[in-house]
ZAMARGU-4260 file (C-alpha; in steps of 0.2 Angstrom, whole numbers, plus 5000, padded with zeros to 4 digits):
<rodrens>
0) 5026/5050/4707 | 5027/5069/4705 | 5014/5078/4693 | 5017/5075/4674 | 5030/5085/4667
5) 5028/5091/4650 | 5044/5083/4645 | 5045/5066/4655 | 5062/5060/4662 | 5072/5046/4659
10) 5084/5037/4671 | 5094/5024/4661 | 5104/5012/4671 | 5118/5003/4665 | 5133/4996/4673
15) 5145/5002/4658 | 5145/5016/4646 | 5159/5024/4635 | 5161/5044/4633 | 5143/5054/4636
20) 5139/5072/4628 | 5149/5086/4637 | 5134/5095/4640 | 5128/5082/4652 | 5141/5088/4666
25) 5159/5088/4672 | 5160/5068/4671 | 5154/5066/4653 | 5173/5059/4649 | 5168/5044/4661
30) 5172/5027/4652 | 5171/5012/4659 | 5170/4999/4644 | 5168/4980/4646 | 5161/4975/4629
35) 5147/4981/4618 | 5136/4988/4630 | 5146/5002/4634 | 5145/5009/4618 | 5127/5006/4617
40) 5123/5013/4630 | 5134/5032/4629 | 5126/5032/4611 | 5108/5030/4613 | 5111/5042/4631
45) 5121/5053/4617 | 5105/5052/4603 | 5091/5055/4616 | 5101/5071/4623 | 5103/5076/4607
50) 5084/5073/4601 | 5082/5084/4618 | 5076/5071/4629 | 5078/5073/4650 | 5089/5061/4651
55) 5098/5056/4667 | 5112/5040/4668 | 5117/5032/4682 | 5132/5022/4684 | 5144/5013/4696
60) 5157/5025/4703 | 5171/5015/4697 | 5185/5027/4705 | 5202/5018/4698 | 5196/5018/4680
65) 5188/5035/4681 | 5208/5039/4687 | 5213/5034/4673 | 5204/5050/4663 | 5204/5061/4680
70) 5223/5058/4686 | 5222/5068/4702 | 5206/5059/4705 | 5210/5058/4725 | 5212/5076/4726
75) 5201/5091/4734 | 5199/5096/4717 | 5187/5078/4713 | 5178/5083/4731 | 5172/5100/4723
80) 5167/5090/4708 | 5159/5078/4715 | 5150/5091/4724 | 5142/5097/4708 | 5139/5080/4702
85) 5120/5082/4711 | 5116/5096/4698 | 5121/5087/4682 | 5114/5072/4672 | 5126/5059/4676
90) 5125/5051/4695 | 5137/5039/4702 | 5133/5026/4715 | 5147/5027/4727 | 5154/5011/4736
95) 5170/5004/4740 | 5166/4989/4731 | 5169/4997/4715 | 5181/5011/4719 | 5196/5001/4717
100) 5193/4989/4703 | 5201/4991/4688 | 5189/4981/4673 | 5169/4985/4674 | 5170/4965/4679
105) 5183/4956/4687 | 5185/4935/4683 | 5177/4930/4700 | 5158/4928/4701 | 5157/4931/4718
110) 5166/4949/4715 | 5153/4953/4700 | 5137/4951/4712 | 5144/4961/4726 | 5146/4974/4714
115) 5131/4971/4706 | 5121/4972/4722 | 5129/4987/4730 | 5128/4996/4711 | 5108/4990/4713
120) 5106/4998/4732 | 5112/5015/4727 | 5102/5016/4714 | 5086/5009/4721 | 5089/5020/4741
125) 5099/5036/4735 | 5097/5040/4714 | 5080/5033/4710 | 5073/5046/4724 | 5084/5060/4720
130) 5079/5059/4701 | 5062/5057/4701 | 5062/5047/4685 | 5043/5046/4674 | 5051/5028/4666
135) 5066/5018/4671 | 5079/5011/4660 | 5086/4996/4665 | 5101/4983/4655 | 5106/4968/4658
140) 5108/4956/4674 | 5116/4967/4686 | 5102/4977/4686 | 5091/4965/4689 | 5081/4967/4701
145) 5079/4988/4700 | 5063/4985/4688 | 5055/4973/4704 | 5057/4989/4714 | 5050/4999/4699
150) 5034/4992/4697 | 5031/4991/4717 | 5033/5011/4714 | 5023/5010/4699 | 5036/5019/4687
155) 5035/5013/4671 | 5051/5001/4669 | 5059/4996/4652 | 5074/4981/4653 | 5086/4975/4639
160) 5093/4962/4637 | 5111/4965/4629 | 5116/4944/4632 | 5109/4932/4644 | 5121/4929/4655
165) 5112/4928/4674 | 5118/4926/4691 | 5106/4920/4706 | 5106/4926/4726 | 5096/4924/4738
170) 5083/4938/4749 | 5095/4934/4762 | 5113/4941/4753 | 5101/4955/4744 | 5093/4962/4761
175) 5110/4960/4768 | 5119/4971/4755 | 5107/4983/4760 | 5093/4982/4748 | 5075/4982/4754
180) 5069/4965/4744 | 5055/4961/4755 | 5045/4977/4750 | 5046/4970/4732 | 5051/4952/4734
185) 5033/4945/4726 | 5040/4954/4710 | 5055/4945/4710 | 5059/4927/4701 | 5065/4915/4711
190) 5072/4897/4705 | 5057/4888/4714 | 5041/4895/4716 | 5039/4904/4733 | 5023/4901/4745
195) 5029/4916/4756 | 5042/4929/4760 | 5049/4920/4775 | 5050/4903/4767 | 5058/4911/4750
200) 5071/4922/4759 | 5087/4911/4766 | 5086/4898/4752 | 5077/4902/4736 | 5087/4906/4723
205) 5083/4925/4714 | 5086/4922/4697 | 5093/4943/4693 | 5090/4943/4673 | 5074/4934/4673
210) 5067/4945/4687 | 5070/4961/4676 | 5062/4951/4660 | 5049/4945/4675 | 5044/4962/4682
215) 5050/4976/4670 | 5033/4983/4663 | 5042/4981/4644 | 5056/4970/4638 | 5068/4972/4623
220) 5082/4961/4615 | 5095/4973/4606 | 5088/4961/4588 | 5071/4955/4582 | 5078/4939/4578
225) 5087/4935/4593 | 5070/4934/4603 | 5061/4924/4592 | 5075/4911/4592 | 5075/4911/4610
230) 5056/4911/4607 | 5058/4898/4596 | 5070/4887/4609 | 5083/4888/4594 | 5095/4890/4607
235) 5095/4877/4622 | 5109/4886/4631 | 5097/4897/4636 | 5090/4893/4653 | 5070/4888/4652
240) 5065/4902/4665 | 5071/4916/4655 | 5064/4908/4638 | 5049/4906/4646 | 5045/4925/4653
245) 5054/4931/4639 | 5040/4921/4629 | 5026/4927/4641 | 5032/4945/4637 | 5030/4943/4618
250) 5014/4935/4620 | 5008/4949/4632 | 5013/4963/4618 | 5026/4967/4631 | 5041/4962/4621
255) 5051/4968/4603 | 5069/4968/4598 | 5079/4984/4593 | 5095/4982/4584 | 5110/4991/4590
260) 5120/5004/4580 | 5140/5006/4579 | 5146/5020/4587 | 5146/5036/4576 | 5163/5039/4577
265) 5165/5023/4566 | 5163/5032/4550 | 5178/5032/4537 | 5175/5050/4532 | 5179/5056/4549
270) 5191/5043/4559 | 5204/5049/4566 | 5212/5032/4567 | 5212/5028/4550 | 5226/5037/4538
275) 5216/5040/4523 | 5199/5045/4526 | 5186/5041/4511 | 5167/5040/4509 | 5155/5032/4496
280) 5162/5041/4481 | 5181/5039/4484 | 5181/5023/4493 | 5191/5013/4479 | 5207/5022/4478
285) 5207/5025/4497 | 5205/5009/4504 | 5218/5002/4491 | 5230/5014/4502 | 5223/5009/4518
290) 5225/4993/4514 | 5244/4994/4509 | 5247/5003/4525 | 5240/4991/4535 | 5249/4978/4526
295) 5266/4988/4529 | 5261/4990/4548 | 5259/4969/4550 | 5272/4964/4537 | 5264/4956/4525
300) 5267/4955/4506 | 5263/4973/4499 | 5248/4969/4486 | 5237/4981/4482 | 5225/4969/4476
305) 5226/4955/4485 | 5210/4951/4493 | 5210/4955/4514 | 5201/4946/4525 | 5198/4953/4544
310) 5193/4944/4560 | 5187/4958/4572 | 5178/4952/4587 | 5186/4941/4602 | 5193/4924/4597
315) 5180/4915/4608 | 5173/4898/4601 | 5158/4896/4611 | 5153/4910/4603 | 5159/4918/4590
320) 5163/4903/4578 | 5182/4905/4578 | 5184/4887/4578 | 5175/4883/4561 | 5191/4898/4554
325) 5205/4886/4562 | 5199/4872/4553 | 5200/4880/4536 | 5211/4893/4537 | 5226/4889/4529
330) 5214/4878/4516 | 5208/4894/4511 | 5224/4903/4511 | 5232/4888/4499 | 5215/4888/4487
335) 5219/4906/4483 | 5238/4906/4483 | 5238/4915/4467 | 5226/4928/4473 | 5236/4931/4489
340) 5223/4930/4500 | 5228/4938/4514 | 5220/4936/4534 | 5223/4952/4547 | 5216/4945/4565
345) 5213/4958/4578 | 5207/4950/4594 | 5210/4942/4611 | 5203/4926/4616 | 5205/4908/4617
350) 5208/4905/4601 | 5222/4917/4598 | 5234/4904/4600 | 5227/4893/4588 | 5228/4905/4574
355) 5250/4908/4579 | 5252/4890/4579 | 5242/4888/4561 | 5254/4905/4556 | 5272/4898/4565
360) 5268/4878/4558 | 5266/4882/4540 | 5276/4899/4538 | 5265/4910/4532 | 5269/4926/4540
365) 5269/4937/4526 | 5250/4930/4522 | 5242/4930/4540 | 5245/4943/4555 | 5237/4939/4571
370) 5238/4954/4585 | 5229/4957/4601 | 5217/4969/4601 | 5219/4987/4598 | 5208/5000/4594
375) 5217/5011/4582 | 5223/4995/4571 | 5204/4989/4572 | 5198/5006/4565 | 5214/5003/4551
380) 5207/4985/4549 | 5191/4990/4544 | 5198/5003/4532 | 5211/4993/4523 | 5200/4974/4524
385) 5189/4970/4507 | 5179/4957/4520 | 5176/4953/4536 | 5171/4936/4546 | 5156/4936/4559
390) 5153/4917/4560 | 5146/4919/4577 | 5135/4903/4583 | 5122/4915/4590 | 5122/4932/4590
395) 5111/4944/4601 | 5115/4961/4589 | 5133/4960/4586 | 5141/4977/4578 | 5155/4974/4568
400) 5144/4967/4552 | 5137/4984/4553 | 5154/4995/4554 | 5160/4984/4540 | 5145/4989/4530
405) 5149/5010/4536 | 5166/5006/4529 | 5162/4997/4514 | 5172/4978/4521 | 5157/4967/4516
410) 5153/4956/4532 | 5154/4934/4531 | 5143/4930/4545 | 5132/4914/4549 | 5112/4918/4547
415) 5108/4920/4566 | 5101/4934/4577 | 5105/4951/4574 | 5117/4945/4560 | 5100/4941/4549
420) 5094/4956/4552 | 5106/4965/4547 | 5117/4955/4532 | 5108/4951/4516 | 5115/4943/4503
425) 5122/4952/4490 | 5115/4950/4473 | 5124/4962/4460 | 5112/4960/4448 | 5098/4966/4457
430) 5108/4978/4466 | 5102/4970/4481 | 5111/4964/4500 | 5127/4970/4507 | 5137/4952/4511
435) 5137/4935/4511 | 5126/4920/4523 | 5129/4904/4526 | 5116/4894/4536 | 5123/4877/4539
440) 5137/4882/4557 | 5152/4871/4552 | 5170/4875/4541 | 5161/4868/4526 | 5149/4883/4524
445) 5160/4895/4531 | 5171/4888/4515 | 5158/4890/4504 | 5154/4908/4510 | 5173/4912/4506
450) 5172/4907/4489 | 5154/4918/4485 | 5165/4933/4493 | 5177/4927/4481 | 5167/4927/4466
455) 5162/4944/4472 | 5180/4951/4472 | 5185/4943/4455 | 5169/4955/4445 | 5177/4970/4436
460) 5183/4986/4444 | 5166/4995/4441 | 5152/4982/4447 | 5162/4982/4464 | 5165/4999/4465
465) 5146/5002/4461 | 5141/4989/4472 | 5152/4996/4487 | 5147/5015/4484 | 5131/5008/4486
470) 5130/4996/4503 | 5142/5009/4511 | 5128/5023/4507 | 5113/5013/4515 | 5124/5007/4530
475) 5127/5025/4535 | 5107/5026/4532 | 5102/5013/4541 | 5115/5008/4554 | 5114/5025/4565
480) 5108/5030/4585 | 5097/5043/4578 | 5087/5027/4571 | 5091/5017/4587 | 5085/5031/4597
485) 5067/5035/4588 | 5063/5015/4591 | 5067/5018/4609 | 5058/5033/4612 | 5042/5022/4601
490) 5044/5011/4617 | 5044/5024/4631 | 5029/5032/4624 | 5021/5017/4622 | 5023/5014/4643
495) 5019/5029/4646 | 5004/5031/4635 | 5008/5047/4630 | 5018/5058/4617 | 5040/5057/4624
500) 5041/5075/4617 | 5027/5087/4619
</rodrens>
């Protein structure tokens, strides 16, 4: 370690990230998105830079989907960039196993690890060195096994767990890709419990997610809720060996959940994607257009006040609860026929089908528009909905409920995870919550929560619009990065036992 700096240095590394500040160097347009993390991740880089924190990234150098922002990519031009690279914030970890793909993961596991570990090796023999970093960011499984490495170096090593999806190896494929395993290997978490290096290495399965939970020197979940349930063992999916450190973590005062923000740019006021821009004050007239220009767009009946119900997260029924929507759908579309309830689905996923088939069996076209996902009808969606469904099953943060909030489309969502955290049931009275909960996880109570939003949208002009003004106020409050990042920074200088900003 080099002598303390007065302002310490942070290396966060992720395997995704979306757009970075352009002050951080000649790569800041670099996006290479796979799902939520992405965002994340540019946003708190984004808030700490902003808050003036040293703040380094580093990333896989994902050649063929930087291309796709840097055309002549292959050219001399990149080599003299590149060649600057070593001076700037952002530090790419080169290797053909990641040059050519075109998606951040690719549908074979076997591709995913080899990435994984070649992404891991560059950062452990080549960036870690060159940035001398005072704490180590780490997120999710395929960086796994850097915070093992980190406390060996005694560098103060913070991992998050975004979802808890894992993948195992063994010393054998680790060391072979290069990465120096036996210098850290009593730090790492193997399947079965090791008696020595040499009996551990060809066999021994090295679990990568609970190794970072196992050896990072603090542990986050991206809610507070979402690790108590695992805690808790509300969630047997979960494998036992990562409830269990994760337990031994909290337990050890070594463990909290931070909730996620939406990225900034979702804020009606200022998107670009939406075609009438609004805020608190003038949110009713303007979403009554957005709403009839997203129905124009997807050919349903133009009515200003029918109510709009928007699906915006992938159609995955393991998940995301999808499932309990199909079995009541056109139930709930019937129920309010003179209401026109309407349904706007943007999404891919398994489920998508289902949904076209409910649509083509029963004619209802003008009523329910299911499309594939698209970023600019998403931001249109949000705009023109009056609610949107989050009947997610488990949900580590989960973003949309908060965007929803920011946009004044008051979120359905199942009471689990970051979705308690973040949805409280709106009381009108008191002035009180900013959507609807239902804790039972079948089509019954997602019925029921449709008729409370209901009830909602039936109350008179003014109570709405006073209840709206006031969720979409405290959303922009309290759904921000600038909150995300101070919580963060609470937890650096917590490792490092000193003050982040002197």
């Amino acid at each position: 370690m080099t002598a303390q700096r007065k302002k310490p240095r942070i290396l966060i590394v992720t395997p995704e990230v979306t757009y970075l500040p352009e002050e951080m160097g000649n790569m800041s347009n670099y996006s290479a998105k796979a799902g939520g993390l992405a965002d994340v991740s540019a946003a708190l880089i984004s808030a700490l830079f902003d808050l003036g924190g040293d703040v380094h990234v580093a990333l896989p150098d994902y050649r063929s989907i930087i291309n796709g922002y840097l055309p002549d990519f292959f050219n001399k031009e990149l080599d003299r960039i590149k060649e600057r690279l070593e001076d700037e914030r952002i530090h790419l970890a080169e290797d053909r196993a990641f040059y050519y793909l075109t998606h951040v993961y690719s549908g074979y596991s076997v591709t995913n690890l080899k990435v994984a570990l070649a992404f891991q090796r560059e950062v452990m023999n080549n960036i870690i060195p060159r940035v001398r970093p005072d704490i180590i960011h780490c997120n999710d499984w395929m960086t796994g096994l850097v915070p093992s490495m980190a406390r060996q170096m005694g560098i103060p090593c913070l991992f998050t767990v975004h979802n808890i999806h894992t993948v195992t190896s063994t010393m054998a494929e680790i060391e072979d890709r290069g990465i120096d395993a036996a210098s850290f290997w009593k730090h790492l978490y193997f399947r079965n419990p090791p008696r020595n290096y040499e009996g551990a290495r060809d066999t021994n399965p090295v679990d990568f997610l609970t190794s970072g939970v196992f050896a990072a020197h603090y542990v986050n979940t991206v809610s507070p809720t979402f690790l108590q349930e695992i805690i808790e063992h509300r969630h047997p999916f979960v494998e036992p060996c990562l409830r269990q450190e994760l337990s031994n973590k909290w337990h050890a005062g070594c463990a909290d959940g931070v909730l996620n923000a939406p990225d900034p740019e979702f804020n009606p006021a200022i998107d670009e994607m939406v075609v009438h821009n609004y805020g608190p004050k003038n949110h009713r007239e303007k979403k009554r257009l957005n709403k009839e220009c997203l129905q124009h767009a997807l050919e349903l009946d133009r009515d200003e006040n029918a109510p709009l119900f928007f699906w915006p997260s992938r159609l995955d029924p393991i998940q995301k609860g999808c499932q309990l929507l199909a079995d009541i759908a056109y139930d709930i579309i019937e129920r309010y026929q003179e209401d026109n309830l309407q349904m706007v689905f943007v999404a891919n996923g398994e489920y998508q089908k289902h949904f076209n088939d409910i649509v083509d069996f029963h004619g209802i076209r003008n009523r329910m528009s299911v499309n594939d996902f698209s970023e600019s009808l998403s931001h249109q969606a949000f705009a023109g909905a009056d609610f949107l469904f989050m009947p997610s099953r488990f949900e580590p943060c989960g973003l949309p409920q908060m965007t929803g909030c920011i946009y004044g489309t008051l979120p359905i969502v199942f009471d689990t995870g970051g979705l308690h955290d973040t949805v409280r049931q709106l009381e009108p009275d008191g002035d009180k919550g900013n959507g609807f909960l239902f804790n039972v996880h079948d089509a019954n109570a997602l019925s029921w929560a449709v008729d409370q939003a209901m009830a909602f949208f039936k109350l008179s002009p003014r109570i709405k619009e006073e209840q709206i003004r006031r969720i979409m106020t405290e959303g922009v409050l309290e759904f921000n990065h600038t909150t995300c990042a101070e919580k963060y920074i609470g937890l650096y200088e917590r490792m490092l036992q000193r003050p982040f900003f002197v």
